[in-house]
C-alpha positions, 0 to 999 in steps of 0.5 A: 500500500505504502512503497518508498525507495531511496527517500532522501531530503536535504535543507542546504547542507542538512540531511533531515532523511536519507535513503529511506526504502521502506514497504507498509502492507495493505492492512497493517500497522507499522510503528515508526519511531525515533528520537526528536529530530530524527526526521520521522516528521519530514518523512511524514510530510514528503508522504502527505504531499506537504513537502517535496523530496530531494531524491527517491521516490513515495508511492501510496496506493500505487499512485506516486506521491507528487506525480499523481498528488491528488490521487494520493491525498484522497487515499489518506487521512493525515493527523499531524504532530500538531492537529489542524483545527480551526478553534472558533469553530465548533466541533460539529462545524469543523467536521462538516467543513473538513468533509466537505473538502474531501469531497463527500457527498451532502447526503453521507456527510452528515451520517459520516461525521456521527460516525467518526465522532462516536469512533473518537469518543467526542460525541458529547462535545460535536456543539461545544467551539474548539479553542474551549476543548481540552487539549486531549479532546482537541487530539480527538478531533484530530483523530476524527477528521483523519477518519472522515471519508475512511481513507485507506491509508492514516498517518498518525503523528503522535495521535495521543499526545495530550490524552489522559492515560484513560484516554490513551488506552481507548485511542489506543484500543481504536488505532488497533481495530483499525488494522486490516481496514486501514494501513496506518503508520503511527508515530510515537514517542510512548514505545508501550503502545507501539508494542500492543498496537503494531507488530512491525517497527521502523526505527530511524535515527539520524535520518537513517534506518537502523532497524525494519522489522517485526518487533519479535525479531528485533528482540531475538536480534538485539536482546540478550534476554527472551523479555528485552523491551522494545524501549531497551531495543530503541535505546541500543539503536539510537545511542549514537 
């Protein structure tokens, strides 16, 4: 669903990525992790469209991500590190608004924003104005206008930053049921969600992959002992 090759991006002299090949399966869950700085969130945006590579290539769906820029917005639903709230607006207002952009029909819009509302828990709060939202139910709105339209492909950037441990563990819970019906690379800094939540990791450090595989194997390849922790895994491969 996902296929990137040879991914490079440069800022006059910095590297932020260089020579990403990677592959997400239709269906699955790929946790993608690194330290700040690391450029998971510049890989992030050349797959959204929001930013240009310097050399490689993106392709979702089998569309090329800026050859075919269109094709490849309406197979994704994007949350980035920062969600893209208008906070005058009301919740309802502003899902109505984000599905009317992604061109959904009048006659489904409605239906479809209860929907992604009842998915994200923020039923209760559809008439309230945003800017007057907590943080976590500012996420979860977040989380509800990547969903509209259930595109194929979500790209989670840190989707429980802000959230409550309650409230984590129910993001969490949805993000897992998402597998099979969606293909979703989530990032995050919280390791333990990414080892209930994905079975394959991708760990970049420095711009470059350090590690691509199923969490299992990384820890029968990195760990001493049969329990070694993903988090132990992560900090083994980034300490330089």
């Amino acid at each position: 669903m996902i296929e990137v090759q040879h991914l490079t991006k440069r800022y006059r002299d910095r590297v932020a990525v260089e020579d990403l090949t990677f592959q997400v399966e239709e269906g699955e869950i790929l946790g993608f992790l690194g330290p700040n700085g690391a450029g998971k969130s510049t890989t992030m945006k050349i797959l959204t469209g929001f930013l240009p590579p310097s050399e490689g290539t993106a392709r979702v769906g089998g569309f090329d991500v800026f050859e075919q820029p269109l094709e490849v917005k309406r197979r994704i639903g994007y949350l980035p590190e920062t969600p893209p709230l208008y906070p005058e607006m009301t919740v309802r207002g502003y899902l109505q608004f984000v599905g009317s952009l992604k061109g959904l029909p009048g006659r489904g819009l409605k239906a479809e924003v209860e929907r992604v509302a009842g998915l994200t828990g923020v039923t209760h709060v559809m008439d309230r104005v945003i800017q007057n939202l907590s943080k976590g139910y500012k996420q979860r709105v977040g989380i509800a206008q990547a969903l509209l339209g259930s595109p194929p492909v979500l790209i989670l950037d840190e989707p429980t930053e802000g959230l409550d441990p309650t409230q984590r563990a129910e993001v969490r819970a949805l993000i897992k049921s998402l597998a099979g019906k969606h293909t979703v690379i989530l990032s995050t800094h919280i390791l333990p969600e990414v080892t209930v939540t994905c079975e394959k990791v991708l760990i970049i450090n420095q711009g470059k992959i350090v590690a691509y595989d199923e969490i299992r194997k990384l820890a029968h390849l990195h760990g001493q002992a049969e329990n070694v922790s993903l988090e132990e895994i992560f900090i083994k491969l980034t300490a330089a």
